[in-house]
C-alpha positions in Angstrom: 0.0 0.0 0.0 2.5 2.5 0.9 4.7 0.2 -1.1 6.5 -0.5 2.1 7.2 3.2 3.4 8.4 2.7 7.0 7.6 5.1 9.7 11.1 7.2 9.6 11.3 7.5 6.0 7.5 9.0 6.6 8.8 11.4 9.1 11.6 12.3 7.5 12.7 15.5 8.9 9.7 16.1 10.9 11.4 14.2 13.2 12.3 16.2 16.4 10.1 19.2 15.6 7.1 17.7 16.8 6.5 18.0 20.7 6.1 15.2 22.9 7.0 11.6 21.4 2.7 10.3 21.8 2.6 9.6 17.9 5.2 7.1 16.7 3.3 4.4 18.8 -0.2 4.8 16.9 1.6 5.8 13.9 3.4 2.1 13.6 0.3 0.3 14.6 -1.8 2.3 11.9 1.0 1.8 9.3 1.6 -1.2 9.7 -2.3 -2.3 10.0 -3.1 -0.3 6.4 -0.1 -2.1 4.6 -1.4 -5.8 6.1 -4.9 -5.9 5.3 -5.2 -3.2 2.5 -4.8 -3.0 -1.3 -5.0 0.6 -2.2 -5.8 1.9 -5.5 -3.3 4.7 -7.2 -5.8 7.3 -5.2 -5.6 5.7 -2.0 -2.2 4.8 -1.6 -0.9 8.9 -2.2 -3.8 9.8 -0.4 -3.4 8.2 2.7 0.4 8.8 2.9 -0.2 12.4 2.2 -3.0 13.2 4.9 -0.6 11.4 7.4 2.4 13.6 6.4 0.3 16.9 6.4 -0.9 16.4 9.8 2.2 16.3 11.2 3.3 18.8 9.3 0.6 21.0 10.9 1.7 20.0 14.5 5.0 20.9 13.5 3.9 24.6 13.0 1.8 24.5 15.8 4.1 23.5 18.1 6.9 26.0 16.6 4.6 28.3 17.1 3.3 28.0 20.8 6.4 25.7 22.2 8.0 29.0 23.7 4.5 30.7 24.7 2.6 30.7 27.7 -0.5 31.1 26.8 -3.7 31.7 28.3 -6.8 29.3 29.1 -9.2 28.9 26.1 -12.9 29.9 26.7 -14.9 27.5 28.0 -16.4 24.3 25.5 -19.8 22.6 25.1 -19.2 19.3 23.6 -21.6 17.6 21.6 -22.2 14.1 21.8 -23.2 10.7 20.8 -23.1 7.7 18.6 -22.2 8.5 15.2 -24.7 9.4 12.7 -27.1 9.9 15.7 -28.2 13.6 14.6 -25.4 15.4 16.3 -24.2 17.2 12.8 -27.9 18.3 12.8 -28.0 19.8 16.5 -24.4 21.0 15.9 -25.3 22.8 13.0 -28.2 24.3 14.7 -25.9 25.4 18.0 -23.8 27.2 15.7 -26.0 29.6 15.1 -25.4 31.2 18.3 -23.3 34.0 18.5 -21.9 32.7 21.4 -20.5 30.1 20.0 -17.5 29.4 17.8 -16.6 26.5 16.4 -13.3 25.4 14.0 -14.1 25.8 10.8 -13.2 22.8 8.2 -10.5 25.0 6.5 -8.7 26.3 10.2 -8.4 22.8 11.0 -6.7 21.2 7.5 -5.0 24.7 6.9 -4.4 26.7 10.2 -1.2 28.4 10.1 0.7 30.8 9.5 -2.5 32.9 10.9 -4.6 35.0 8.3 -4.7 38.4 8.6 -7.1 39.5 5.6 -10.4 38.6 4.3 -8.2 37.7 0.8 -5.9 35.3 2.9 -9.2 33.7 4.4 -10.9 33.6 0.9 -7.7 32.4 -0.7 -7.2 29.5 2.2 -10.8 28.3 1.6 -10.7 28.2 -1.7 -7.7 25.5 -1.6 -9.6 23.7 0.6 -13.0 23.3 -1.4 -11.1 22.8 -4.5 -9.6 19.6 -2.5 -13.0 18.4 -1.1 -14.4 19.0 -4.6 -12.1 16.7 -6.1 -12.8 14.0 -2.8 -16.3 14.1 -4.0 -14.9 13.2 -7.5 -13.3 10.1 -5.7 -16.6 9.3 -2.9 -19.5 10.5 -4.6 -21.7 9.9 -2.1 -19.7 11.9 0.3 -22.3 14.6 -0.4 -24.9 12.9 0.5 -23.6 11.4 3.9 -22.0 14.6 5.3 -21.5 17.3 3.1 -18.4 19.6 3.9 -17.5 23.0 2.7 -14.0 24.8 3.8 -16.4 27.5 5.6 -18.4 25.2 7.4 -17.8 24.0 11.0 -16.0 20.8 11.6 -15.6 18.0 13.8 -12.4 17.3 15.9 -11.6 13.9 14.4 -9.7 15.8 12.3 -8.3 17.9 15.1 -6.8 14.4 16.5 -5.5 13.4 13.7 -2.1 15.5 14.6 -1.9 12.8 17.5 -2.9 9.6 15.0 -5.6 8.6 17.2 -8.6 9.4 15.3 -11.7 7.8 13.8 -10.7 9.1 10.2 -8.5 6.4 9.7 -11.1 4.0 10.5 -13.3 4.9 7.8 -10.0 5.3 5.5 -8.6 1.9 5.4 -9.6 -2.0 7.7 -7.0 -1.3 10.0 -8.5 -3.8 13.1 -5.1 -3.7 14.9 -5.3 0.1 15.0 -9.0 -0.3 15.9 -8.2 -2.5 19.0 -5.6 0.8 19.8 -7.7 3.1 19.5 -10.5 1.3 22.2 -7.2 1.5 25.0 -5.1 4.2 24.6 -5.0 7.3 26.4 -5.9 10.1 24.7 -4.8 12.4 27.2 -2.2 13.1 24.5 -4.7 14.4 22.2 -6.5 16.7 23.9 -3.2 18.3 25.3 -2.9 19.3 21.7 -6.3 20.0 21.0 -6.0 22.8 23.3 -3.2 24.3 21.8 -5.2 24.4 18.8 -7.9 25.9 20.4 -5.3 28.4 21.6 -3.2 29.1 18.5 -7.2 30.0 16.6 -7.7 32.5 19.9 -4.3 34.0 18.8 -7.1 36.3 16.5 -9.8 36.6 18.5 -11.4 34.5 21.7 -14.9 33.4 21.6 -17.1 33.6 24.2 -17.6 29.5 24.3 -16.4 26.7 21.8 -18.7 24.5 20.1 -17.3 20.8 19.3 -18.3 17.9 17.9 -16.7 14.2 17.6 -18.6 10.9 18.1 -15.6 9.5 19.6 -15.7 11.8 22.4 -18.3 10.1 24.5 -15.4 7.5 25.1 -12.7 10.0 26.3 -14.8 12.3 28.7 -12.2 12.1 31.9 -9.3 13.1 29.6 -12.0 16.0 28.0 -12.3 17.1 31.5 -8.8 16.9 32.5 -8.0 19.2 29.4 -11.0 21.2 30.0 -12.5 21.1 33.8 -15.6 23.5 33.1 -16.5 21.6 29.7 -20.4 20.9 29.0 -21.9 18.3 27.2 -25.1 18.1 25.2 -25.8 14.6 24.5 -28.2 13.4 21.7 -29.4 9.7 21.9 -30.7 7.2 19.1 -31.5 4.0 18.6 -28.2 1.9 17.6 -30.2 0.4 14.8 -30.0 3.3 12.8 -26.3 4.9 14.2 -24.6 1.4 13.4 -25.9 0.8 10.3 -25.6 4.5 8.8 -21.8 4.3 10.2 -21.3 1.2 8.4 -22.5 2.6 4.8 -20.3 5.9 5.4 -17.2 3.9 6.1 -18.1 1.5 3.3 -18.4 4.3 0.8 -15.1 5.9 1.9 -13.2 2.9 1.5 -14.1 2.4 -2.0 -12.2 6.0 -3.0 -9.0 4.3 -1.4 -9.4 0.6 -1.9 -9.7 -1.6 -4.6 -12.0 -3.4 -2.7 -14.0 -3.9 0.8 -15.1 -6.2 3.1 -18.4 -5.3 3.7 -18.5 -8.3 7.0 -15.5 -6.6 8.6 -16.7 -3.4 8.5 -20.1 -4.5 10.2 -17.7 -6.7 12.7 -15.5 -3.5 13.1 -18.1 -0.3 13.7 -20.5 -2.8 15.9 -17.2 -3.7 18.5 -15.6 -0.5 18.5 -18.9 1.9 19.2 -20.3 -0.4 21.5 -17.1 0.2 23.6 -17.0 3.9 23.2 -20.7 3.9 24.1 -19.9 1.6 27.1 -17.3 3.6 28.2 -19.1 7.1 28.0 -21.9 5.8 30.1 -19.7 5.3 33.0 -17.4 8.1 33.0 -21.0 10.6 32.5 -22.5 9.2 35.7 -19.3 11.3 37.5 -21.0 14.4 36.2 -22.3 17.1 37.8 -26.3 17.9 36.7 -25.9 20.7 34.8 -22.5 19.8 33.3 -24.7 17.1 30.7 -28.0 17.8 28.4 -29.1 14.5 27.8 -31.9 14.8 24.2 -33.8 11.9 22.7 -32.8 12.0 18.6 -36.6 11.2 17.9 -38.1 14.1 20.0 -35.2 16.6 18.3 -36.3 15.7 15.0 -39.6 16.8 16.0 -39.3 19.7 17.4 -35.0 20.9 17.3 -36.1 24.3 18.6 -37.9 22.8 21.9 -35.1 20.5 22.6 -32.3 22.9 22.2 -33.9 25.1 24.6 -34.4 22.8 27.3 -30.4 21.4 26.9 -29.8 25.2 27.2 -31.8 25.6 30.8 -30.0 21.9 31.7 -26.5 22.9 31.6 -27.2 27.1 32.4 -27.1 28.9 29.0 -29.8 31.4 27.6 -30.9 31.7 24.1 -31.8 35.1 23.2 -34.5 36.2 20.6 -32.3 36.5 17.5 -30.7 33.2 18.1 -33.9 31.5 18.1 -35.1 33.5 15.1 -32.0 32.5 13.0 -32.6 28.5 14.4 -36.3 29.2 12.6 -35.1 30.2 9.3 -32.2 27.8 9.2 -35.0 25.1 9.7 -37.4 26.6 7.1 -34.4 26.5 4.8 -33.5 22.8 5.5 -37.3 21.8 4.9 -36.8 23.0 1.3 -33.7 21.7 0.5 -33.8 18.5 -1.7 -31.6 16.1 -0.2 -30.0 12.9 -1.5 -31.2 10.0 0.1 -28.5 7.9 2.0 -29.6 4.1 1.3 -28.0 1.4 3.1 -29.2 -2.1 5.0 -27.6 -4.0 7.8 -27.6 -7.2 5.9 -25.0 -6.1 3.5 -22.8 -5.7 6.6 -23.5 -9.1 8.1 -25.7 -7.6 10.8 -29.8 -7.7 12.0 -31.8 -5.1 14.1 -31.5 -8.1 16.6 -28.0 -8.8 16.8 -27.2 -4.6 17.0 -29.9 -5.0 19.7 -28.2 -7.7 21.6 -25.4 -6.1 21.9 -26.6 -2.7 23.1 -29.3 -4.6 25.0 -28.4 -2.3 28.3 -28.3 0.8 26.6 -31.4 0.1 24.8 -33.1 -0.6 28.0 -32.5 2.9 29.1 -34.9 4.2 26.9 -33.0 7.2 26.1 -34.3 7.8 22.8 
């Protein structure tokens, strides 16, 4: 896959400019993982190589940047949560609309430094970036449909991780089931060490009042979100597995196909059903050492049916207002999406080697919660 590329000759002279030592471990197990049980088309093989280079070359410039710099506590985050593909783009889309909040956008994240200091620079940086997404749509057409991403948009922090190689990206990227099995024990105290700095480096130009995030993975890692990040919030959104797993498995699926030159559609049921039942697992211990108003907890179905309702009560949960105008800009925003026509994102469980009962089985406790 990377015809053989071993993990010096990838970091090349990175080596020594890039903080603490916490990524050769993953970065082995992930390399090593991809070039067993992958073949990668021409596409894939560049592509995989280069987004592992370019992160690192990002943490390079961040940490050249802040390595002699004391600087000062971000602002406060609310962290949205749950399993993925469980409506949490949705409600984080619809938080964002809150002046209060800021989140990174797609384009800070792939493209942060050196920092922009004109509307051209800005314009000029997301350009790049949705000429490169346009052409990943070229590659996964379906991408669109599944979650559509523009350079201006806000954006999750799996790709904020990805500077530490411990990120769900490369799950949907390449069957990698050793660096799956890494990723479901490892600290990632590591990780949100630097995703602070991050945070810090984009408040170099102007400090919000709260950050807004986003990751699926982060319901499994909410002591080490706490130790980065002691007055962090959470606003949780629950759905039935059924419909997270098997949506999870059709976006990996489709990724896959833009890299590989084939896919094992059992693997990847085998895969997403293990490692989010873990992550899941996880999170529901760790939340029950939360305070009351540091966690929202919404039902996906009753959010669907009325966003506006839900948001507001998450809001009086965890202590937040929402003003007039934010509400009025959540109203057109969802008059907007009602007339948007949307591709449809088709998928069954069968063609992943699972049933509503055996996703059931397996998240028989959480189920029985009756969250959603």
């Amino acid at each position: 896959m990377f015809g053989k590329v071993t993990v010096q000759k990838m970091l090349g002279s990175l080596e020594g400019q890039l903080g603490e030592d916490d990524f050769t471990q993953p970065l082995e197990i992930l390399v090593n993982s991809a070039n067993k049980n992958n073949e990668f088309n021409l596409f894939g093989s560049f592509a995989f190589k280069n987004q592992l280079k370019d992160r690192l070359r990002v943490r390079k410039e961040i940490y050249k940047l802040t390595k002699d710099l004391r600087l000062p506590e971000p602002a406060d985050p609310i962290f949205v949560t749950g399993l993925p593909r469980s409506g949490t783009t949705f409600l984080f889309n619809l938080l964002s609309l809150d002046p209060n909040h800021r989140s990174p956008l797609y384009w800070e994240i792939m493209n942060p430094l050196p920092l922009v200091k004109t509307s051209q620079q800005k314009k000029w940086r997301q350009n790049k970036i949705n000429f490169q997404l346009k052409f990943a749509r070229t590659i996964i057409p379906k991408l669109r449909a599944m979650h559509h991403i523009r350079g201006e948009t806000p954006e999750e922090c799996m790709l904020i991780a990805t500077m530490n190689i411990r990120s769900i990206v490369y799950l949907c990227m390449a069957d990698v089931p050793e660096y799956a099995e890494y990723l479901k024990s490892c600290s990632f105290e590591s990780v949100f060490l630097w995703h602070k700095r991050f945070l810090q480096v984009l408040e170099m130009t102007e400090k919000p009042k709260r950050w807004l995030l986003k990751d699926p993975s982060h319901i499994g890692h909410i002591p080490e979100i706490l130790s980065a990040y002691p007055n962090a919030k959470f606003i949780n959104i629950h759905r039935d597995p059924v419909e997270s797993i098997g949506s999870f498995c059709s976006l990996t699926k489709n990724v896959r196909l833009g890299f590989t030159k084939s896919v094992n559609n059992e693997r990847i049921g085998e895969m997403v059903l293990d490692f989010w039942r873990h992550k899941l697992y996880k999170g529901m211990i760790d939340k029950e050492n939360l305070h009351s108003d540091q966690i929202a907890n919404i039902s996906y179905y009753q959010f669907i049916n009325n966003p506006i309702s839900s948001v507001k009560k998450a809001y009086s949960k965890i202590g937040l207002d929402m003003d007039i105008k934010t509400e009025n800009g959540m109203e057109e925003y969802l008059a907007k999406q009602k007339n948007l026509k949307k591709e449809k994102h088709s998928y069954t469980l069968e063609e992943f080697g699972l049933t509503s009962k055996i996703v059931e089985e397996r998240f028989q406790e959480y189920i029985q919660t009756k969250a959603f």
